[in-house]
Structures are given as C-alpha cells and as structure tokens.
C-alpha positions as CSV (number, residue, x, y, z in Angstrom):
1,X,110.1,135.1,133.0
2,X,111.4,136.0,136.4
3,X,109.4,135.3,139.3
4,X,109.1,137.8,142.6
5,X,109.9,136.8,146.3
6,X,107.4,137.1,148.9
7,X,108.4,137.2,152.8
8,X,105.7,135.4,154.6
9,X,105.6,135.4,158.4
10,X,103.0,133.0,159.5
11,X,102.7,134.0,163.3
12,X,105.0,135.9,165.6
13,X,106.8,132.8,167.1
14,X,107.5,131.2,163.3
15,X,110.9,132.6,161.6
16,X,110.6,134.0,158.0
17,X,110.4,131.8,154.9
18,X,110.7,132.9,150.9
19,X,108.2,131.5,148.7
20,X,108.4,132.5,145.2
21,X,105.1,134.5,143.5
22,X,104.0,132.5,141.0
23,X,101.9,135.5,139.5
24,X,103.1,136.8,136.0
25,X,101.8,140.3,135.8
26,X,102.6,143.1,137.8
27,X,99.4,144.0,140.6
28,X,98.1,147.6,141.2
29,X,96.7,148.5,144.4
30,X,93.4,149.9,142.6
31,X,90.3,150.1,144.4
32,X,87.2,149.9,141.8
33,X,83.9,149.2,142.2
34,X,83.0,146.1,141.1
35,X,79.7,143.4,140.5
36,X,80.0,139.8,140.1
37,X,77.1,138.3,138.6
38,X,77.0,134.4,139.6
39,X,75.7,132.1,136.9
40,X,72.2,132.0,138.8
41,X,72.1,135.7,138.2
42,X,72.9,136.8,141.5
43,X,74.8,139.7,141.6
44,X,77.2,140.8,144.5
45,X,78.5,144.6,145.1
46,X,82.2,144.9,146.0
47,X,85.5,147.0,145.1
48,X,88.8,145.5,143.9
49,X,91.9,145.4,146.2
50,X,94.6,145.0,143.6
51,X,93.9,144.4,139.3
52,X,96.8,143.4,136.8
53,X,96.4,143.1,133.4
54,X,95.1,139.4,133.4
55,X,92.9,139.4,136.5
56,X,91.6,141.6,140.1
57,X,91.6,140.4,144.0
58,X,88.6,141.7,145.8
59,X,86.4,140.7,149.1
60,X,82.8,139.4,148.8
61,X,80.2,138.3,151.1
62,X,79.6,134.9,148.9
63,X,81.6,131.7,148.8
64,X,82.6,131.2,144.9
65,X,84.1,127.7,143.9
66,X,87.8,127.7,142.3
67,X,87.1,127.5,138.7
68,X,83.4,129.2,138.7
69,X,82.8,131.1,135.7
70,X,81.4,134.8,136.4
71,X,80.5,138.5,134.8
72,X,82.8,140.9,136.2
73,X,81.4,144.5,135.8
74,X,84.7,147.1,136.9
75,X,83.4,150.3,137.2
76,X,87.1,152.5,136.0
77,X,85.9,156.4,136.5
78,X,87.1,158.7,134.0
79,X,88.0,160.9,136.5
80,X,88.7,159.6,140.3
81,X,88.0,163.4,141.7
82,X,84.5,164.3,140.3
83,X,81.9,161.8,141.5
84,X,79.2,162.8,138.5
85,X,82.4,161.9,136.1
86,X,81.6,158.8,133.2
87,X,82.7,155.4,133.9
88,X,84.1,153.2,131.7
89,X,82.8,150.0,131.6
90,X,84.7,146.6,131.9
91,X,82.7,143.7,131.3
92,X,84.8,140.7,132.0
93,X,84.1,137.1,131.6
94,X,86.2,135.8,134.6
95,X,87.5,132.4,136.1
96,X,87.3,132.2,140.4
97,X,91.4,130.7,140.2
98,X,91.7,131.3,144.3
99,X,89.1,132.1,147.0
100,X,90.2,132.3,150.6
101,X,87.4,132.2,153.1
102,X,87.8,134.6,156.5
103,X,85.6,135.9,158.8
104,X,82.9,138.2,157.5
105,X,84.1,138.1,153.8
106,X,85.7,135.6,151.5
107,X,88.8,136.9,149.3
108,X,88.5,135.7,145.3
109,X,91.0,136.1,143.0
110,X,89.9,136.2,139.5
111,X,91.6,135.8,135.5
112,X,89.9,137.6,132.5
113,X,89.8,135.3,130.0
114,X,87.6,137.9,128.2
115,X,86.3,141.6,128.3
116,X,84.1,143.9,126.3
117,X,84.3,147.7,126.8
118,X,81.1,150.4,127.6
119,X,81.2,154.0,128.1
120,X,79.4,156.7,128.3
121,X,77.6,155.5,131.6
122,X,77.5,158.2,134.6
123,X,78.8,156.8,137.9
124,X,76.1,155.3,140.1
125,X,73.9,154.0,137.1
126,X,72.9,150.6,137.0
127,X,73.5,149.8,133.4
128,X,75.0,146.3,132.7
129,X,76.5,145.5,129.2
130,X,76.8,142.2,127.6
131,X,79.7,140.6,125.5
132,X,80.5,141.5,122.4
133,X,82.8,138.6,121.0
134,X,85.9,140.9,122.1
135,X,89.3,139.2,122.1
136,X,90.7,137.1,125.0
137,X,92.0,139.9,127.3
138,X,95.6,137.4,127.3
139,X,97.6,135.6,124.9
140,X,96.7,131.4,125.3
141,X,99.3,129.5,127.3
C-alpha cells in the first residue's frame, strides 16, 4: 500500500524534512458535529476536522488517554443547506489512537472499530442510539 509524504516545517529557522504518513485511508476535511461519551458517561460536544473511512480528528476540551474506549455520536445531515433537514446517525464505538494536548483544546484522533446506523432524527435533537451488533466498520489486520 503506498504511503503519502508530509512536509513538516517545525519553526521558521529549521529546514524542511519528509516524513512518510503512516495513515492508510484517504482524510476528508468534513466538519460534523460530534459527541464523545467517556466511559463515566460524560459526554463532550465537538465537530470533526477531518473523517476517513476508519476513523475522525476533532478538538475537545477533555484530556482522553491513547487507547480509551469511547461512543462517538457523528451527526452526517441529510442535507448540509437546510438546518431543519434529518440526520443520520453514526454511532461509533471508537479507540483514542492519538491525542495532542494545546492550549485551550486537546486534538484526538480516533479508529472505528465499530458503528451502528440511526435515522430519521431532526438536527438539534438529543436522541442517542445504542449498538446494535453491526459489523466492524474495517477488515482485522
């Protein structure tokens, strides 16, 4: 599988370096709202910065570990131009595989190891779905 190269430049006085991307999957720069819902039932309110087909980037205000287990509720709207539009549902069973901490906000990148589908939920609602024994959202490695 061929890998991508990323430019990095650290600081303005550092030259440029190639480091390969170890991701697999193509990233789309999607913004969806989004709830993580920690394992002590705390939920936290975000968007996503990028998703792929195995997994989503976004911001949060809490600290998760690497490896932490979490409900991932993606909010994908049916239609992005009419606010009142239905929602479909993603409810993911993700795996915390990076978290960078910054100022204000700490970035966590997530895999799906599995997903179960809802609809019919108008955007805004408050609806949360549980797991339905779907299939792992990626083949096993």
């Amino acid at each position: 599988m061929p890998t991508h190269q990323v430019t990095c430049v650290p600081d303005a006085n550092s030259s440029a370096s190639v480091v390969p991307d170890r991701r697999k999957r193509r990233r789309f720069n999607l913004q969806y709202s989004v709830t993580l819902i920690l394992p002590d039932h705390e939920s936290i309110r975000t968007h996503t910065v990028n998703v792929s087909s195995d997994g989503f980037f976004c911001y949060c205000s809490t600290s998760l570990s690497i490896g932490q287990i979490v409900t991932a509720l993606i909010e994908i709207p049916e239609d992005s131009r009419d606010a009142g539009c239905q929602v479909l549902i993603l409810c993911c069973e993700a795996e915390v595989l990076r978290a960078e901490t910054q100022p204000g906000a700490s970035g966590v990148a997530c895999r799906i190891r599995n997903y179960s589908v809802g609809q019919d939920v108008k955007a805004g609602s408050d609806a949360i779905f549980g797991f339905r024994n779907a299939p792992s959202a990626h083949a096993t490695q």
